[in-house]
N, CA, C and O of each residue as an XYZ file, in Angstrom:
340
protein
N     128.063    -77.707      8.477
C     127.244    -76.537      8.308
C     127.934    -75.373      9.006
O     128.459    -75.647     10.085
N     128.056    -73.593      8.382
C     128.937    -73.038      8.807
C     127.699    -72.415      9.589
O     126.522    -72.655      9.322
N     128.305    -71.307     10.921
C     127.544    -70.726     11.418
C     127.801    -69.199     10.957
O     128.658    -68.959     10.108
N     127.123    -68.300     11.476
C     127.846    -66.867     11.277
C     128.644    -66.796     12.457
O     128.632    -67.779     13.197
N     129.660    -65.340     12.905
C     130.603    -64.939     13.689
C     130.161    -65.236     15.684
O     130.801    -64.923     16.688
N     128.903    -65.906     15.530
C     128.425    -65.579     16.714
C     129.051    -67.204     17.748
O     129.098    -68.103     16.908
N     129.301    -67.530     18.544
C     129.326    -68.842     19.437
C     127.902    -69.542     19.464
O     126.832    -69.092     19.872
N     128.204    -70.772     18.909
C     127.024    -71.719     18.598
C     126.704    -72.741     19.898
O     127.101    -73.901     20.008
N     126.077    -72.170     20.620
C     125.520    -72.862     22.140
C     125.998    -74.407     22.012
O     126.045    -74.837     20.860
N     126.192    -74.883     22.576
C     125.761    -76.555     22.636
C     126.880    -77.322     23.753
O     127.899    -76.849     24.256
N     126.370    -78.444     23.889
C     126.803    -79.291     25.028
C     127.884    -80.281     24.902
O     128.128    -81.028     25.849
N     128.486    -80.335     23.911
C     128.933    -81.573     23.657
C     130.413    -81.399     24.155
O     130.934    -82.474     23.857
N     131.168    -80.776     24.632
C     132.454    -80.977     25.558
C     131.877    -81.514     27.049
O     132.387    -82.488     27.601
N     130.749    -80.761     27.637
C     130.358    -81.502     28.843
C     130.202    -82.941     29.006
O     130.645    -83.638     29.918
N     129.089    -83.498     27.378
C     128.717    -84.796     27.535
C     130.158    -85.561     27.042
O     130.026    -86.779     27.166
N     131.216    -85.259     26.627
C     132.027    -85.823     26.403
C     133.054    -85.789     27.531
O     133.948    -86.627     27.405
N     133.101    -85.237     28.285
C     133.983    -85.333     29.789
C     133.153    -85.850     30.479
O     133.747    -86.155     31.513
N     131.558    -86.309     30.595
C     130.557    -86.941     31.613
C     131.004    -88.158     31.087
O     131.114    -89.085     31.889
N     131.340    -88.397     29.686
C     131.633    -89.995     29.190
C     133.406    -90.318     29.186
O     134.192    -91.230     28.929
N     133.398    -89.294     29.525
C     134.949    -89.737     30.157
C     135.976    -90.032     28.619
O     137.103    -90.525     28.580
N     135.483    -89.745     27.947
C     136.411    -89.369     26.379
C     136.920    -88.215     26.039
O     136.263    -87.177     25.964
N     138.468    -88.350     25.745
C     139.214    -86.730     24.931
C     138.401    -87.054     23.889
O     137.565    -87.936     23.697
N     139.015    -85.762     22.994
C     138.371    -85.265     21.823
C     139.523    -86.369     20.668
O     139.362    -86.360     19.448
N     140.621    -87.235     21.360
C     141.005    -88.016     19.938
C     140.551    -89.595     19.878
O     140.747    -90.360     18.934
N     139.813    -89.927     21.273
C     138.658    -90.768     21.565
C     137.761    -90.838     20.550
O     137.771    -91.633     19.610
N     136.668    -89.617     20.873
C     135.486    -89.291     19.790
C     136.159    -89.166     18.514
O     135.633    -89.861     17.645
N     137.257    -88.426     18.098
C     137.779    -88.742     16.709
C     138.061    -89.804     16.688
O     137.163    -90.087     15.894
N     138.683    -91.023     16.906
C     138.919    -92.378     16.497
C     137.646    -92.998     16.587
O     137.558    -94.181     16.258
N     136.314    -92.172     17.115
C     135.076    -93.317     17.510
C     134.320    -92.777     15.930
O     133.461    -93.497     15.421
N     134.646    -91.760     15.407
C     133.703    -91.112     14.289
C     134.994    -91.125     12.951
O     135.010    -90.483     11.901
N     135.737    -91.862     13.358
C     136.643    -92.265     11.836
C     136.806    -90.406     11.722
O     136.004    -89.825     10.991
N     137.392    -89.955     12.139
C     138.074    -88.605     11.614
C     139.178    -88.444     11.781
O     139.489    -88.618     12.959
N     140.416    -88.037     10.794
C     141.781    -87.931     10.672
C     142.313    -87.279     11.954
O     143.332    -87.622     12.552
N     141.309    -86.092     12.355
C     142.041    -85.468     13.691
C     141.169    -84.963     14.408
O     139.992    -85.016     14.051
N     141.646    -84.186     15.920
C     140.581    -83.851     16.735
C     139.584    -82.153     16.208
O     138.598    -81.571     16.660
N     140.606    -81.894     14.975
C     140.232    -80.040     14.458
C     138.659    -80.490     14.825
O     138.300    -80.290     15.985
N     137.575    -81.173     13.758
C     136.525    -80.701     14.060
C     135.615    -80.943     15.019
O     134.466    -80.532     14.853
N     135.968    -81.649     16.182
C     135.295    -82.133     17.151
C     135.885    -80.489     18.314
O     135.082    -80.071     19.148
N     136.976    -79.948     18.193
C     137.376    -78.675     18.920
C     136.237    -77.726     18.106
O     135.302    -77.188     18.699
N     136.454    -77.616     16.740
C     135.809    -76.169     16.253
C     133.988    -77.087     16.801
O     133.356    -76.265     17.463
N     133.491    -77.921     16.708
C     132.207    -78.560     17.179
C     131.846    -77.707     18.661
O     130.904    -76.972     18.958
N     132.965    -78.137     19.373
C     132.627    -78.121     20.829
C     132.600    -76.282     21.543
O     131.877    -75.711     22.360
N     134.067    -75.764     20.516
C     133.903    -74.210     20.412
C     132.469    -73.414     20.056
O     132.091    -72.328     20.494
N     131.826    -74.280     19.154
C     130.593    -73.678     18.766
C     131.581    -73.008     17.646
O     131.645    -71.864     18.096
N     132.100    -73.008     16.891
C     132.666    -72.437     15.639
C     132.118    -72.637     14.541
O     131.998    -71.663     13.798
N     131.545    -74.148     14.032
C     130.826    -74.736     13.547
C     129.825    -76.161     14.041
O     129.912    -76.720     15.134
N     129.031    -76.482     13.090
C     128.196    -77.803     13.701
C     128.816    -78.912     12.292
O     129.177    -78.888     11.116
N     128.597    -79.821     13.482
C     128.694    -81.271     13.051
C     127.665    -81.473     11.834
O     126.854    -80.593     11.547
N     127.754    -82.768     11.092
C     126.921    -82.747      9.916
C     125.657    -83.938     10.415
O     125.964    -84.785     11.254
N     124.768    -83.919     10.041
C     123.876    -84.456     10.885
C     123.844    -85.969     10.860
O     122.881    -86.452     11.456
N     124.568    -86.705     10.378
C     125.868    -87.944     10.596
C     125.962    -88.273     11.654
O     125.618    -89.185     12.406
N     126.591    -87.230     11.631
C     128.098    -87.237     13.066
C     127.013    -86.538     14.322
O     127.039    -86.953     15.481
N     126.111    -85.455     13.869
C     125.329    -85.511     15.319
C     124.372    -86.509     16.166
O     124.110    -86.491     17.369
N     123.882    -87.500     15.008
C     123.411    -88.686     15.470
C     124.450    -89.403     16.148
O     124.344    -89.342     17.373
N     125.717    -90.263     15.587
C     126.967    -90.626     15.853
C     127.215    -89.803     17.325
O     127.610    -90.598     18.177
N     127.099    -88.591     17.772
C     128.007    -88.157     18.829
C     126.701    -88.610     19.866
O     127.025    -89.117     20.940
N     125.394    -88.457     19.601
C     124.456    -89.094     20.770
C     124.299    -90.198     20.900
O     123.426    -90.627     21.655
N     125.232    -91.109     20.087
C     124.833    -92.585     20.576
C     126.759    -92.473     21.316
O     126.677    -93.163     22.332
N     127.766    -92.119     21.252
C     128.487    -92.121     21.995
C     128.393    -91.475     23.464
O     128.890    -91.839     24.530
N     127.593    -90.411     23.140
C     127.476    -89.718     24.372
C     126.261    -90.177     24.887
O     125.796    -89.522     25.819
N     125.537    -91.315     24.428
C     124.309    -92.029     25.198
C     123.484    -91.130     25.918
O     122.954    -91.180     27.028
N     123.519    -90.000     24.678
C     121.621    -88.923     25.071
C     120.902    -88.668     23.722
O     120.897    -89.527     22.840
N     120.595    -88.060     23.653
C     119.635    -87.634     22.610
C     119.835    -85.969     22.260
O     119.904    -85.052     23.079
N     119.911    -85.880     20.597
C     120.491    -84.893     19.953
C     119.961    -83.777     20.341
O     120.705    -82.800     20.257
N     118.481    -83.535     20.902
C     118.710    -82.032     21.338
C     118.927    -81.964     22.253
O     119.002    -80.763     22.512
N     119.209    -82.811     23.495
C     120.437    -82.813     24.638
C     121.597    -81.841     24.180
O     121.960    -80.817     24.759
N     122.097    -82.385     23.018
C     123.561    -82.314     22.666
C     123.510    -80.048     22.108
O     124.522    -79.366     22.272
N     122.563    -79.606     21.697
C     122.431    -78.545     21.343
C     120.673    -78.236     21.818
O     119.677    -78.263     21.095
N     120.787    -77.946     23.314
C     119.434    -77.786     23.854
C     119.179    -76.357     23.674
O     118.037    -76.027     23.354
N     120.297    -75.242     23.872
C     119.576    -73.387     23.381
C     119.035    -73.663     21.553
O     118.265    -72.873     21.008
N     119.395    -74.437     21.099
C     118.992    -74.442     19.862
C     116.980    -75.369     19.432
O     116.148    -75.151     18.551
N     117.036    -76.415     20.693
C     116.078    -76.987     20.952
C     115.031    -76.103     21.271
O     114.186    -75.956     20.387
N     114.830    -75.260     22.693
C     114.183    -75.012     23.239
C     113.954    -73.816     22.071
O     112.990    -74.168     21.391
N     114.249    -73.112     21.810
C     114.233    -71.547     20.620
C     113.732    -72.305     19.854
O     112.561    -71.927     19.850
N     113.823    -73.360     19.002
C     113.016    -73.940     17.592
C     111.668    -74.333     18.016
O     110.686    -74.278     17.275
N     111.651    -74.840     19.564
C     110.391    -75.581     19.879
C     109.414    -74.217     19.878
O     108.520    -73.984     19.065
N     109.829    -73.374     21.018
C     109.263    -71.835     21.105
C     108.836    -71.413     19.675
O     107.649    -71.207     19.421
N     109.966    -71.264     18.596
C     109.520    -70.292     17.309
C     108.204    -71.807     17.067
O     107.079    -71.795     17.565
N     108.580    -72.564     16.495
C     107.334    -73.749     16.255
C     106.192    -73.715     16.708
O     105.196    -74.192     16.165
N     106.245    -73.115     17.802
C     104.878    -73.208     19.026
C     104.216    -72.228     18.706
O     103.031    -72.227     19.038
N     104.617    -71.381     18.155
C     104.126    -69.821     18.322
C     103.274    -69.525     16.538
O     102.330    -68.820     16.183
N     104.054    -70.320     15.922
C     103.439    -70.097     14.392
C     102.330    -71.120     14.198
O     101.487    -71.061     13.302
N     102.458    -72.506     15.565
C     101.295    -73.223     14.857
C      99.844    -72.854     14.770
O      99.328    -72.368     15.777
N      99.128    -73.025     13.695
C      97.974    -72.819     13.227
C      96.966    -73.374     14.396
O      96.932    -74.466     14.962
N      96.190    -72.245     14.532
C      95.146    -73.021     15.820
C      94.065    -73.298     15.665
O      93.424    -73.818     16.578
């Protein structure tokens, strides 16, 4: 999924140095030819496909809105705010 020009928040270089894996680790753990999209992932350049974001929280042994929590907390907020009362 592409983003627009802006840096796409998320965690996943941290949880992947807390698990003690380079980025050709997680590529050999998610069958990908090379480390490009796990860098443009971790840059926030683009997001993972929701595959591979399940796949990166069972390597990184948390849970997916761990892995992109400014994106969590803003969806929970907009959600909260439109529900019907």
């Amino acid at each position: 999924m592409e983003h627009d020009c802006r840096h796409i928040p998320n965690r996943l270089r941290h949880y992947r140095k807390l698990c003690g894996y380079t980025q050709k680790d997680v590529a050999i753990l998610l069958n990908l030819g090379s480390t490009a999209r796990i860098s443009l992932w971790e840059r926030g350049l683009t997001y993972p496909s929701a595959i591979n974001l399940i796949k990166l929280s069972v390597i990184y042994r948390t849970i997916v809105n761990e892995l992109y929590y400014d994106h969590w907390v803003e969806f929970k907020e907009d959600i909260a705010m439109k529900k019907p009362e």
